[in-house]
ZAGU-338186 format. One line per 8 residues: number of its first residue (from 1); their letters; for each residue x, y, z of N, C-alpha, C, O. Coordinates in nm, 3 decimals. Layout:
N
NUM = a = X:Y:Z:X:Y:Z:X:Y:Z:X:Y:Z  ...
This chain:
229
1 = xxxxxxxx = 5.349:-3.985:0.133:5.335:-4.045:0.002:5.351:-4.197:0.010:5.272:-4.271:-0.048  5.456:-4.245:0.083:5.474:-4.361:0.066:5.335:-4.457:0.141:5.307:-4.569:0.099  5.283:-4.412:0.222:5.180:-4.461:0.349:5.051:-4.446:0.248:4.970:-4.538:0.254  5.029:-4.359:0.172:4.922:-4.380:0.106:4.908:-4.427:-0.028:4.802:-4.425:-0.091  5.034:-4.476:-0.076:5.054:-4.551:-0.178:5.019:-4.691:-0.147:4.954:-4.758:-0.228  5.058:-4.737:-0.038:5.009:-4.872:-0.006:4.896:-4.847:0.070:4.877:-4.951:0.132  4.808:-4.763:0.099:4.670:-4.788:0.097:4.582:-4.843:0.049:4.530:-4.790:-0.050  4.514:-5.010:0.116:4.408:-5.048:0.052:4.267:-5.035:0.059:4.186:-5.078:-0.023
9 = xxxxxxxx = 4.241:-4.964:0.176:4.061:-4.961:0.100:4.099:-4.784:0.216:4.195:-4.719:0.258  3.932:-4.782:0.219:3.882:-4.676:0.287:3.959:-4.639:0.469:4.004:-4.526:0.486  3.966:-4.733:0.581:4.020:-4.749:0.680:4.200:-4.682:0.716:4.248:-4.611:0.804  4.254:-4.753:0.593:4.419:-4.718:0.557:4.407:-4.587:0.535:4.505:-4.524:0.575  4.320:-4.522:0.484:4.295:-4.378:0.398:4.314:-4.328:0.485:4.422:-4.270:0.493  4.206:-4.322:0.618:4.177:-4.261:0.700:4.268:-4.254:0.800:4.258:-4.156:0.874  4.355:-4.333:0.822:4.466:-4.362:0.921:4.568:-4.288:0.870:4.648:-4.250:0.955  4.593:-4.252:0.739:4.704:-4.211:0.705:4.713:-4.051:0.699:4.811:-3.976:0.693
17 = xxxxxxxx = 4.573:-4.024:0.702:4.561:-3.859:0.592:4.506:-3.804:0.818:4.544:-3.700:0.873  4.424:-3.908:0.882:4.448:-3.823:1.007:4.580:-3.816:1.056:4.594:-3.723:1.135  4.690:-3.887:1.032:4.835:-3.919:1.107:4.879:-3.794:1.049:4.945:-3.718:1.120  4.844:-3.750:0.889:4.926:-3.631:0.858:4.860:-3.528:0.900:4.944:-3.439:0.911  4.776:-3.495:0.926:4.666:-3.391:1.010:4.711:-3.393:1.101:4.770:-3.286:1.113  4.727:-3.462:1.202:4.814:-3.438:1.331:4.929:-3.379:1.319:4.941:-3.273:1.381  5.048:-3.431:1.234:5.172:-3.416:1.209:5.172:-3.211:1.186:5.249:-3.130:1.236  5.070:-3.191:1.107:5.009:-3.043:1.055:5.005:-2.944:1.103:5.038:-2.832:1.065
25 = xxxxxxxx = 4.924:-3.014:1.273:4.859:-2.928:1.378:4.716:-2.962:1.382:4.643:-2.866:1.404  4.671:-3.055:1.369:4.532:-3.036:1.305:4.443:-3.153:1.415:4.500:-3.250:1.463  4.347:-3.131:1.431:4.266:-3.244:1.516:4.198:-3.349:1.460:4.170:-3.455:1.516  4.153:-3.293:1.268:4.055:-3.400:1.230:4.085:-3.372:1.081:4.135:-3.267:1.042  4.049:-3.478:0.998:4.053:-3.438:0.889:3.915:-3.503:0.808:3.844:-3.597:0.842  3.909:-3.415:0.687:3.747:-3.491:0.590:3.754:-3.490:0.474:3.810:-3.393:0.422  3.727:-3.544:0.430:3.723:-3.558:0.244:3.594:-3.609:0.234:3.555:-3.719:0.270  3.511:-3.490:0.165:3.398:-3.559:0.095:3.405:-3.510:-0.073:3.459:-3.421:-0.139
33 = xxxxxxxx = 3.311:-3.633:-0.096:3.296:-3.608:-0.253:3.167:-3.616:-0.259:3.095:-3.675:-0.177  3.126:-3.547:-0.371:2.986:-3.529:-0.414:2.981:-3.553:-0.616:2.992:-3.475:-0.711  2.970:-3.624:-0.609:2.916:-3.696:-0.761:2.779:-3.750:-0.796:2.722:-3.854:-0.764  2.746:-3.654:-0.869:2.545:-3.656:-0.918:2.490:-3.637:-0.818:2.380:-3.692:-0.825  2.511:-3.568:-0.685:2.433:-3.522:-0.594:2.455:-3.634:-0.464:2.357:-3.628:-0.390  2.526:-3.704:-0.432:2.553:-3.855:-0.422:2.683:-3.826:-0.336:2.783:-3.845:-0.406  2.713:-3.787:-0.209:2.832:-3.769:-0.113:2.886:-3.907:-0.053:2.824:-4.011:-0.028  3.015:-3.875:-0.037:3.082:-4.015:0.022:3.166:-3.964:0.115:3.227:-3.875:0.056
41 = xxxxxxxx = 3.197:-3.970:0.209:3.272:-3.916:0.303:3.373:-4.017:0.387:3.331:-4.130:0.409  3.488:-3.984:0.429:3.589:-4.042:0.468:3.654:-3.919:0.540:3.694:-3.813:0.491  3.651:-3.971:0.689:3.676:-3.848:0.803:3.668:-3.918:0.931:3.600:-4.012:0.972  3.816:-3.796:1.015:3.787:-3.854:1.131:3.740:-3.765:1.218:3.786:-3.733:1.327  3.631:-3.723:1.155:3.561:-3.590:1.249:3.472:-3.724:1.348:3.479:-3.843:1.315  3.384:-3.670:1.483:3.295:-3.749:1.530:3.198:-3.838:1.448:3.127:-3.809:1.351  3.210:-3.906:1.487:3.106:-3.979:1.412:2.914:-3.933:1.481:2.804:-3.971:1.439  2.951:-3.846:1.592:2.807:-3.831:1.586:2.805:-3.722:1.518:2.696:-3.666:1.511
49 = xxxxxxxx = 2.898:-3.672:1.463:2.881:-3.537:1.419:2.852:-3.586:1.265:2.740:-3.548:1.233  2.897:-3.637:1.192:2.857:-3.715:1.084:2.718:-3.813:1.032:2.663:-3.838:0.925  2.701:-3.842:1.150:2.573:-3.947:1.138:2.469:-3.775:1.116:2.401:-3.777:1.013  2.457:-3.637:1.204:2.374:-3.600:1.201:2.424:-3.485:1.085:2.343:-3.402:1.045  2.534:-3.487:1.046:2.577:-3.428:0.866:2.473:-3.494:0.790:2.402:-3.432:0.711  2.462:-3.625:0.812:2.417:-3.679:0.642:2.254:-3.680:0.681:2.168:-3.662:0.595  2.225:-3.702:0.806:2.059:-3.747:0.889:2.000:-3.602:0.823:1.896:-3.595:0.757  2.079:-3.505:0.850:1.990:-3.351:0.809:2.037:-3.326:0.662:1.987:-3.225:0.615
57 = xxxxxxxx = 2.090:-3.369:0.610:2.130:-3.377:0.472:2.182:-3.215:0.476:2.130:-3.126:0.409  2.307:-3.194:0.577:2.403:-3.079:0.580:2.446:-3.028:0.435:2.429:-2.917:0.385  2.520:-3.166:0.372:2.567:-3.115:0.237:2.507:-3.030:0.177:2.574:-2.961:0.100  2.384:-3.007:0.186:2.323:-2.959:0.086:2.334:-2.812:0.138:2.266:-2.741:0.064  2.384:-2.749:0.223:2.358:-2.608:0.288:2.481:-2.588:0.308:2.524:-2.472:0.312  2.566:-2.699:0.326:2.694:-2.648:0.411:2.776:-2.572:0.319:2.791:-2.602:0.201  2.857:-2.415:0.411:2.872:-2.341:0.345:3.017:-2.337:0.260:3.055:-2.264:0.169  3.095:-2.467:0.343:3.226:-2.456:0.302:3.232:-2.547:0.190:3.333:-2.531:0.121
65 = xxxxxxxx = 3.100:-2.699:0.129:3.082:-2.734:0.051:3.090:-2.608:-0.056:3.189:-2.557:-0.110  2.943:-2.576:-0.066:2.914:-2.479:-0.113:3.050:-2.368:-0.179:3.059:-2.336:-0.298  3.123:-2.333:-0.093:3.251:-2.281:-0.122:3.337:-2.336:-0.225:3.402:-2.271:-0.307  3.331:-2.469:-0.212:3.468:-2.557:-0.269:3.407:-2.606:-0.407:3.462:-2.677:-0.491  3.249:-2.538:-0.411:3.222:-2.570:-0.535:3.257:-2.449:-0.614:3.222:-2.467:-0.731  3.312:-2.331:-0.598:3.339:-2.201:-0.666:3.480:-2.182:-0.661:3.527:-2.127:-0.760  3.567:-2.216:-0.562:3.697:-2.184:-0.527:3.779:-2.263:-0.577:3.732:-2.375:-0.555  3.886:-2.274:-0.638:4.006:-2.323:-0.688:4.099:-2.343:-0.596:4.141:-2.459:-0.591
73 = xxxxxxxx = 4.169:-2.223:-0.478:4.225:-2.240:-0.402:4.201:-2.279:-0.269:4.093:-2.249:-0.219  4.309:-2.360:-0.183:4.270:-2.353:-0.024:4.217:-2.208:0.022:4.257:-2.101:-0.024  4.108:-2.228:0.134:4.094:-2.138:0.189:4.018:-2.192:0.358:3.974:-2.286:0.424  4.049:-2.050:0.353:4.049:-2.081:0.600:3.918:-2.032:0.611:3.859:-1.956:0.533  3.865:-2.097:0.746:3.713:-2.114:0.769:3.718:-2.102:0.950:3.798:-2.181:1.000  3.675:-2.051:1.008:3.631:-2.071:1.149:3.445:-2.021:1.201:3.373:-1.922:1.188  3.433:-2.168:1.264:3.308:-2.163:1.317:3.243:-2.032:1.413:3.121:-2.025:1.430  3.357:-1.906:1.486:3.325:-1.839:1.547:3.285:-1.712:1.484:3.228:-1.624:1.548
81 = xxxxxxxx = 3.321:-1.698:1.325:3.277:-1.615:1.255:3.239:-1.630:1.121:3.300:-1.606:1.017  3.090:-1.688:1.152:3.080:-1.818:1.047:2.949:-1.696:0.975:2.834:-1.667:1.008  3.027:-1.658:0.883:2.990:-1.614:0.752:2.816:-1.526:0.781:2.702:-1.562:0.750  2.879:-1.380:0.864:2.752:-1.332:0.891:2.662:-1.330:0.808:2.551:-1.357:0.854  2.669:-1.300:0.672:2.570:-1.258:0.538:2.547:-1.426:0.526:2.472:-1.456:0.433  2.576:-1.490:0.570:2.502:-1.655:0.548:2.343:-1.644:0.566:2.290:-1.543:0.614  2.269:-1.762:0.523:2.115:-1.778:0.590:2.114:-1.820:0.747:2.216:-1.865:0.798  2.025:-1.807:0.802:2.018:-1.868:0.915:2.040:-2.017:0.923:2.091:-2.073:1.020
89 = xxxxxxxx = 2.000:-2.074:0.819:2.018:-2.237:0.825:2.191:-2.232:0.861:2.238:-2.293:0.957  2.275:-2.150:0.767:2.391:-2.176:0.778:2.478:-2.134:0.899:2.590:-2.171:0.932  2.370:-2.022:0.970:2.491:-2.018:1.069:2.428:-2.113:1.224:2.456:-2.103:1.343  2.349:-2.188:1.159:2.278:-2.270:1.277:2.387:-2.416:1.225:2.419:-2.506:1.302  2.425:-2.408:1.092:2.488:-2.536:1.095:2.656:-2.522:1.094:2.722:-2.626:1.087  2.729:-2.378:1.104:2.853:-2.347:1.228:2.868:-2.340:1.364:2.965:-2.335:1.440  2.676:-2.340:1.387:2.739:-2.310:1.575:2.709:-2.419:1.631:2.728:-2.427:1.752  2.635:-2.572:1.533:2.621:-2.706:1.575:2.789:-2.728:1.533:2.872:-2.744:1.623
97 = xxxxxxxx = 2.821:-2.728:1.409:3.003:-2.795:1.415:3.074:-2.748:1.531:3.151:-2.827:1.587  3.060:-2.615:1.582:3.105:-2.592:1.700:3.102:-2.669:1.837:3.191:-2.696:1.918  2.967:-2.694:1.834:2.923:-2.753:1.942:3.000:-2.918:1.963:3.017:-2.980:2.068  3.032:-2.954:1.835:3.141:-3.071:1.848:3.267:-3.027:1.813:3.345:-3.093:1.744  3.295:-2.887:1.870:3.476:-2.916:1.884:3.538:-2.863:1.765:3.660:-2.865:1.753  3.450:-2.807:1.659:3.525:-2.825:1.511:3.534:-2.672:1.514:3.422:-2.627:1.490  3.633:-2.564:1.536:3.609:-2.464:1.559:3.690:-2.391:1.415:3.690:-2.268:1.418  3.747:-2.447:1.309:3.812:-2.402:1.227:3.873:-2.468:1.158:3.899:-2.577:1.209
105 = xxxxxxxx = 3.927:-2.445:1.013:3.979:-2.547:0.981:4.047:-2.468:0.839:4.021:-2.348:0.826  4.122:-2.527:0.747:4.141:-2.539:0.596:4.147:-2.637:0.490:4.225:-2.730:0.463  4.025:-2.581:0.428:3.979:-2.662:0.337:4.021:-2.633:0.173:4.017:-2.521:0.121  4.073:-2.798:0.084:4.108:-2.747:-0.020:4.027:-2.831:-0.126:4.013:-2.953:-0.121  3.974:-2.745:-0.229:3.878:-2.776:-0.345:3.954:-2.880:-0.438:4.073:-2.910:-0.436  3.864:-2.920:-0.509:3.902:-3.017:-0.604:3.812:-3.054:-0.706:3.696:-3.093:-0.691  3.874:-3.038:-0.811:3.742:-3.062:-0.943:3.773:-3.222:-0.955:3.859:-3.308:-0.934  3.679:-3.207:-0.988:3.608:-3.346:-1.063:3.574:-3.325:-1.208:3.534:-3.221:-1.260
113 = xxxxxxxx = 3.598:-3.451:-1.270:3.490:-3.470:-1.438:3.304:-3.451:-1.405:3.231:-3.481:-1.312  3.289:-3.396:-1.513:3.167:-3.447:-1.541:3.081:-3.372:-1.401:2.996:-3.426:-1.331  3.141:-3.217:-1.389:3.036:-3.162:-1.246:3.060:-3.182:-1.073:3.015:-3.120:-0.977  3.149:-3.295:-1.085:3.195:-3.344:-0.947:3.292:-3.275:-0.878:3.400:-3.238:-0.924  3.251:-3.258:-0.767:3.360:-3.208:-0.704:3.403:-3.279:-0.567:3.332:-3.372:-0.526  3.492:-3.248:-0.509:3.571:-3.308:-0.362:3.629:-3.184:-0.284:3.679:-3.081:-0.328  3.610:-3.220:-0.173:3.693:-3.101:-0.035:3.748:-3.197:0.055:3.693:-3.296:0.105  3.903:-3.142:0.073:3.949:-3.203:0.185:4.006:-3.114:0.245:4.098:-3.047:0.198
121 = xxxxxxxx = 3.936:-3.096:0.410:3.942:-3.038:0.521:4.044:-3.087:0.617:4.068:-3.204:0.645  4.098:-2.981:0.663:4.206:-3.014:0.753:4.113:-2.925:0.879:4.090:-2.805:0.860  4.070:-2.990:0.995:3.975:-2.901:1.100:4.056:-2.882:1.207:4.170:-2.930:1.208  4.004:-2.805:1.315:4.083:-2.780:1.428:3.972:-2.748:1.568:3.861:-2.695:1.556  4.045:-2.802:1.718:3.938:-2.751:1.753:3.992:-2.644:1.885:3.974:-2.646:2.007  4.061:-2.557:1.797:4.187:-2.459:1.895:4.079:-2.308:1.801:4.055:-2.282:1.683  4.045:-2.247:1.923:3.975:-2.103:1.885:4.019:-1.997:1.806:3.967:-1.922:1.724  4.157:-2.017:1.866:4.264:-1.943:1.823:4.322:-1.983:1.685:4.428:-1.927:1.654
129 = xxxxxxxx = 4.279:-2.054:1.617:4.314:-2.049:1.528:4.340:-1.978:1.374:4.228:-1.954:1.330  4.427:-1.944:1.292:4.411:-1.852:1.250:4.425:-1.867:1.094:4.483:-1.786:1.023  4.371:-1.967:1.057:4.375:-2.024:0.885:4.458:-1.958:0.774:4.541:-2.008:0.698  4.409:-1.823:0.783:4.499:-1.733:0.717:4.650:-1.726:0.696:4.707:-1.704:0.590  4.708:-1.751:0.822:4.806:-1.755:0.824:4.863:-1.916:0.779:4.957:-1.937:0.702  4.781:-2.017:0.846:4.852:-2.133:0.792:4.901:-2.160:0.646:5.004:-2.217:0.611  4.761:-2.081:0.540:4.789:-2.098:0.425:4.906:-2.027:0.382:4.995:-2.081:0.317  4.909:-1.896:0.419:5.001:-1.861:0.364:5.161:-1.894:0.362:5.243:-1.886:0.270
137 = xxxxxxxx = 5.176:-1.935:0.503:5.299:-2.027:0.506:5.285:-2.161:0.464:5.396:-2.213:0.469  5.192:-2.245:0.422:5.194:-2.337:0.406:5.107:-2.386:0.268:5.084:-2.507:0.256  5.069:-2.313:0.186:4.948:-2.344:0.076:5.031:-2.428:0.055:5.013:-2.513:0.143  5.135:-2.467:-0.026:5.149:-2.546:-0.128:5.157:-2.702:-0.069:5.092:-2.789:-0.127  5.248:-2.742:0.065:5.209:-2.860:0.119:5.038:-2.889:0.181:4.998:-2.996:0.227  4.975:-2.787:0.170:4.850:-2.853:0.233:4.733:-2.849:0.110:4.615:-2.879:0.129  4.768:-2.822:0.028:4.715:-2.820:-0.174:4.773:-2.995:-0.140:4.716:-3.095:-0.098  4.915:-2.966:-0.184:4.979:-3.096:-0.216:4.896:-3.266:-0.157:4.880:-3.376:-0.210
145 = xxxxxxxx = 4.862:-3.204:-0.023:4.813:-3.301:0.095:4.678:-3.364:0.019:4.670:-3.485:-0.003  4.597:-3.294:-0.009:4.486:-3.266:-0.049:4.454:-3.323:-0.180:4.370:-3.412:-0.184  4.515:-3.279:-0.299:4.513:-3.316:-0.395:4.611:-3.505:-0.446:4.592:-3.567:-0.551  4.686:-3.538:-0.357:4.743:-3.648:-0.325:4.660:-3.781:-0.312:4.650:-3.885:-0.376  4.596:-3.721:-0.183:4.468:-3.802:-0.105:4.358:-3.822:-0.203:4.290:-3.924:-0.190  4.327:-3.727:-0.315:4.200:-3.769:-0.405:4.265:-3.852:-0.488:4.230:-3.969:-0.505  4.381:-3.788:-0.557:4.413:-3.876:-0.662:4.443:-4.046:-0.619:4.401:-4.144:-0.681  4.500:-4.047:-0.535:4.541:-4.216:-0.532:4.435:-4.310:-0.436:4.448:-4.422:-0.387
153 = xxxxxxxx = 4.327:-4.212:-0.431:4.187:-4.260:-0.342:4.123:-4.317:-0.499:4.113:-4.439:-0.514  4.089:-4.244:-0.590:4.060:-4.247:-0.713:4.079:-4.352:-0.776:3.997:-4.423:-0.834  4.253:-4.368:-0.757:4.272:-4.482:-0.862:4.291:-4.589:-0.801:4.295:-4.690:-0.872  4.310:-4.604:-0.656:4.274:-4.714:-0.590:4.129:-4.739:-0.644:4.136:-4.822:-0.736  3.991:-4.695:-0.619:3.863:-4.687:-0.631:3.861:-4.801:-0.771:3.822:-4.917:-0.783  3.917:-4.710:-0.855:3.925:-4.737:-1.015:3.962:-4.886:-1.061:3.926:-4.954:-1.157  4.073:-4.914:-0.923:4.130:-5.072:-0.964:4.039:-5.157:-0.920:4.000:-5.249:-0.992  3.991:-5.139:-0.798:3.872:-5.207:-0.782:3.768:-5.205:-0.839:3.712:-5.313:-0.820
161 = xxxxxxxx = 3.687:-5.115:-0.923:3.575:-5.118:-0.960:3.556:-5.231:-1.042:3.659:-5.266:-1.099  3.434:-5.314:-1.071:3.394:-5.415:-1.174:3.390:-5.367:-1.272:3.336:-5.256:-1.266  3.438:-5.412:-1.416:3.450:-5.423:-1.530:3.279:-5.400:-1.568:3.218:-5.498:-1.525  3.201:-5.317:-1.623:3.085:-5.344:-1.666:3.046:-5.429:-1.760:3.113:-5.413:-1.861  2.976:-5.504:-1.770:2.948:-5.592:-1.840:2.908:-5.560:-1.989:2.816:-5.480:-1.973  2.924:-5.577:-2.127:2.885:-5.473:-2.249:2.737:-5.516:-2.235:2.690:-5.614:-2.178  2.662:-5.391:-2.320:2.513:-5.416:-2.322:2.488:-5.434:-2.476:2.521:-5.358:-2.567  2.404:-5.586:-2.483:2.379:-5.657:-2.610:2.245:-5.572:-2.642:2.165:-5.550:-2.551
169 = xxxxxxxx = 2.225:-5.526:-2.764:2.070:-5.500:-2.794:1.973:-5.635:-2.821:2.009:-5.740:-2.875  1.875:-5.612:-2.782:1.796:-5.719:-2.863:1.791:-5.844:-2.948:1.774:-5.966:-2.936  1.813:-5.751:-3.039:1.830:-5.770:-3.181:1.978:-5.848:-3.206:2.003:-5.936:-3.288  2.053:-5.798:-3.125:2.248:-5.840:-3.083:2.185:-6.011:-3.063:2.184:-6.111:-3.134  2.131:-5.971:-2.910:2.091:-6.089:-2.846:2.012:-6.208:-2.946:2.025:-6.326:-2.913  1.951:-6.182:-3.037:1.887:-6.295:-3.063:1.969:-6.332:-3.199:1.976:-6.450:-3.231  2.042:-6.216:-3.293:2.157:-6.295:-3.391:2.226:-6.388:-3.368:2.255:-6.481:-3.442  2.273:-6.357:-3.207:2.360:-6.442:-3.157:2.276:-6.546:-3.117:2.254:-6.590:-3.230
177 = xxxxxxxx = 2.215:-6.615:-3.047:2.128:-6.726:-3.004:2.113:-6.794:-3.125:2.150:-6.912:-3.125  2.046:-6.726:-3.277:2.063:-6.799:-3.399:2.147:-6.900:-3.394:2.134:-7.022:-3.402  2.324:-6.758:-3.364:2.417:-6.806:-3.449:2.469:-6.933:-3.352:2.535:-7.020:-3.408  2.444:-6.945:-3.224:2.470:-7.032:-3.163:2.403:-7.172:-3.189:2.462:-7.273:-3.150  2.300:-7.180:-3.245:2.242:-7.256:-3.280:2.244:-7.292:-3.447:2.147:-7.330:-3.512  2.366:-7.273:-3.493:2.399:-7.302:-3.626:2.364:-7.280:-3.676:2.358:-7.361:-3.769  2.280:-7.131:-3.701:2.207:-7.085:-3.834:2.304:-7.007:-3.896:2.411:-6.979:-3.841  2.263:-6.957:-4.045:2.378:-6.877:-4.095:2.289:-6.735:-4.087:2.185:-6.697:-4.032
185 = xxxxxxxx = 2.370:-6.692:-4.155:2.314:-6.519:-4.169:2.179:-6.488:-4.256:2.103:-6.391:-4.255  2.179:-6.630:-4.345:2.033:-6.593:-4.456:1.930:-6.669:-4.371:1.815:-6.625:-4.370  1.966:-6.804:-4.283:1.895:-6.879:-4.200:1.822:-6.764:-4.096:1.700:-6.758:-4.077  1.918:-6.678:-4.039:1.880:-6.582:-3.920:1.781:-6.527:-3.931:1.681:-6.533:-3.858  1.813:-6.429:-4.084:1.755:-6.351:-4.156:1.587:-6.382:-4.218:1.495:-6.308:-4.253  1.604:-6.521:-4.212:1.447:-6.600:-4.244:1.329:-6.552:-4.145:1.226:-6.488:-4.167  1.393:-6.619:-4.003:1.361:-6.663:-3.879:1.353:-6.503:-3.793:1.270:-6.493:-3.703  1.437:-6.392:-3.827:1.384:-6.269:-3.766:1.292:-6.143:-3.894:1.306:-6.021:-3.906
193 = xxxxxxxx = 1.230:-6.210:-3.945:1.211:-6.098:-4.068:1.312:-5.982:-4.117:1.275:-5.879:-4.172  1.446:-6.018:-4.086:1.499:-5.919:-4.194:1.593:-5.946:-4.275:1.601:-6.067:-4.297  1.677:-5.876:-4.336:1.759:-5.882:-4.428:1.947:-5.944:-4.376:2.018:-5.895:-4.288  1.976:-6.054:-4.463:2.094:-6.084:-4.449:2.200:-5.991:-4.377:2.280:-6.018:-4.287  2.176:-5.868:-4.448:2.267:-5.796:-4.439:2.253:-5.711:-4.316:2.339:-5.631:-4.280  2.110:-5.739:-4.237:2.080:-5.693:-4.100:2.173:-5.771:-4.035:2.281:-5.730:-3.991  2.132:-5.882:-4.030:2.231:-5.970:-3.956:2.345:-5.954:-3.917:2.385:-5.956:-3.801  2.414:-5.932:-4.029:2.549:-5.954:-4.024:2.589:-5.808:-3.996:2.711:-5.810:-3.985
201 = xxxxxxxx = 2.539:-5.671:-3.978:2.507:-5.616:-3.873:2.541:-5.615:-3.760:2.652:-5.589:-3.712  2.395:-5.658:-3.688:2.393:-5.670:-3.576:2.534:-5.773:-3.500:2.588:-5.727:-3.399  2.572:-5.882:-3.547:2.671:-5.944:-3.534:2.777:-5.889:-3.530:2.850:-5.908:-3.432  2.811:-5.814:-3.621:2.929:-5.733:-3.615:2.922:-5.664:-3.522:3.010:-5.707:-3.446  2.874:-5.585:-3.477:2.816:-5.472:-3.357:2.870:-5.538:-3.222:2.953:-5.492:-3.143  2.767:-5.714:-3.215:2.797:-5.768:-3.101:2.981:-5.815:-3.076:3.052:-5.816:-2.975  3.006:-5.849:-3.214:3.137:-5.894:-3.191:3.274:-5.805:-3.120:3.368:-5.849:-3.055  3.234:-5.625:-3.171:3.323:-5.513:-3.150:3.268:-5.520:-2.985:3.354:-5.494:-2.901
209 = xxxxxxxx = 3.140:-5.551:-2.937:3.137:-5.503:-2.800:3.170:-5.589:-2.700:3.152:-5.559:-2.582  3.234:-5.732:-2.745:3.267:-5.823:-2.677:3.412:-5.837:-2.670:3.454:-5.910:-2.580  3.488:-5.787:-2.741:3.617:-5.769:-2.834:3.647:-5.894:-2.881:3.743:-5.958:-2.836  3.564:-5.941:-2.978:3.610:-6.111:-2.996:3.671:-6.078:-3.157:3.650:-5.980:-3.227  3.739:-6.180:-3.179:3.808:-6.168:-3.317:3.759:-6.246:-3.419:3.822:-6.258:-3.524  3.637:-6.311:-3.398:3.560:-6.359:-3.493:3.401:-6.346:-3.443:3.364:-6.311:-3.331  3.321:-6.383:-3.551:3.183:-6.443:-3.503:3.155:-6.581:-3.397:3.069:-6.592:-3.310  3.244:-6.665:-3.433:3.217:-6.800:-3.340:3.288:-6.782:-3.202:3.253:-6.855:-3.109
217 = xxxxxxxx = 3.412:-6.667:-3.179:3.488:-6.618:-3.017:3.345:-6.517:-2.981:3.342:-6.495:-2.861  3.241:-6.461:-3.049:3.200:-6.384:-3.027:3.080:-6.433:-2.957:3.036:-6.378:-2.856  3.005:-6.580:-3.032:2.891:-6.653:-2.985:2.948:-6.699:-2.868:2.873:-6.695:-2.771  3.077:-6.749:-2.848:3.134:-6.866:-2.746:3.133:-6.737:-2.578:3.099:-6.766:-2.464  3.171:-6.632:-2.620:3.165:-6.520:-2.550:3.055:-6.481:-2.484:3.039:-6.463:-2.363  2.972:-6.467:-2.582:2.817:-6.420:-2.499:2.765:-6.559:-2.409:2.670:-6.556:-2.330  2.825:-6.645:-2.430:2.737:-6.771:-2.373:2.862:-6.786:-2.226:2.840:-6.808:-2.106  2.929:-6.773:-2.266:3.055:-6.768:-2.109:2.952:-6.657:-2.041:2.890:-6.679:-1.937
225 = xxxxx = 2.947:-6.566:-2.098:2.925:-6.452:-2.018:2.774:-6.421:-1.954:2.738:-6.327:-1.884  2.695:-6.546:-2.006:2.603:-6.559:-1.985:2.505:-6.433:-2.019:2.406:-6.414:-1.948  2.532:-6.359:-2.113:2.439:-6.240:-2.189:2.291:-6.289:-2.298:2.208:-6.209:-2.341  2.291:-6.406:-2.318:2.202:-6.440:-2.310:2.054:-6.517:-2.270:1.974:-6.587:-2.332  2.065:-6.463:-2.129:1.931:-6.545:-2.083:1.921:-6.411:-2.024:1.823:-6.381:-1.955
């Protein structure tokens, strides 16, 4: 907790959540997310094994994705008995993870808003491994692990993201240019064919989406902000 609290970008993530994967028993660890069809991944599986995840566009077949989009709880996975009733695509894409070492693992689901979901995999590359059992002695710290790592990945993400800029309509846009140019509301109203009371409108509209506390913080605003050109 404390190691990934002071995590700042993507790199720290990865250093911290493989150190506890080790600590686990574990050889590799992965977190991907998938939002609007749109995966991001942070893992210290191979990287050639990754370059040819995303090159064949795996996500889209892979079965333990696939899984973590139905399942609520952790659950255990091994490449040596990789889901006979699968398609062939799928068990051609357990006996390639194999082929790099990834022979098993436990993976835990995670909802998302809005359709999204996340899996973070704890992998292994010991044959013998026996998932079943890890969970059961261990669900709740390797849930905990799991669900930790998204959340403060998240709101790290969140602090960084840019502020979106508000979107002026048109009509916003050119009240304001008026009003910047010292017209009044019946002046505006001349000069765009409509009614006073359009105006003052649209102005109002622009002023709530700028959060300004008048009309003239509101013109002085769009012109800082450069929203109109």
């Amino acid at each position: 907790m404390d190691s990934i609290v002071t995590a700042r970008d993507d790199q720290d993530f990865e250093r911290v959540a493989a150190r506890a994967a080790a600590r686990l028993g574990f050889r590799w660890f992965a977190y991907l997310k998938v939002v609007d069809g749109a995966p991001k991944l942070i893992s210290s599986y191979p990287k050639s094994w990754t370059s040819r995840y995303f090159d064949l566009h795996y996500e889209r077949l892979d079965p333990i994705v696939q899984r973590a989009r139905l399942d609520h709880d952790p659950f255990g996975w091994t490449s040596g008995v990789a889901v006979p009733q699968g398609t062939k695509d799928q068990r051609r894409f357990f006996e390639e993870a194999a082929s790099f070492g990834i022979q098993g693992g436990v993976t835990i689901p995670i909802r998302g808003g809005f359709g999204g979901i996340a899996a973070f995999t704890l992998a292994s590359d010991d044959r013998g491994l026996r998932p079943e059992c890890l969970i059961a002695n261990s669900k709740d710290i390797l849930h905990l692990v799991g669900l930790y790592f998204h959340a403060h990945l998240a709101a790290r993400q969140s602090r960084q993201a840019p502020l979106a800029e508000p979107v002026l309509s048109p009509r916003e846009r050119q009240c304001i240019a008026w009003s910047a140019r010292g017209k009044t509301a019946s002046d505006t109203a001349v000069l765009m064919g409509i009614s006073p009371r359009t105006v003052t409108f649209h102005l109002e509209n622009a002023r709530r989406k700028l959060d300004a506390a008048s009309i003239a913080q509101c013109v002085a605003e769009a012109l800082r902000r450069r929203l109109l050109t």
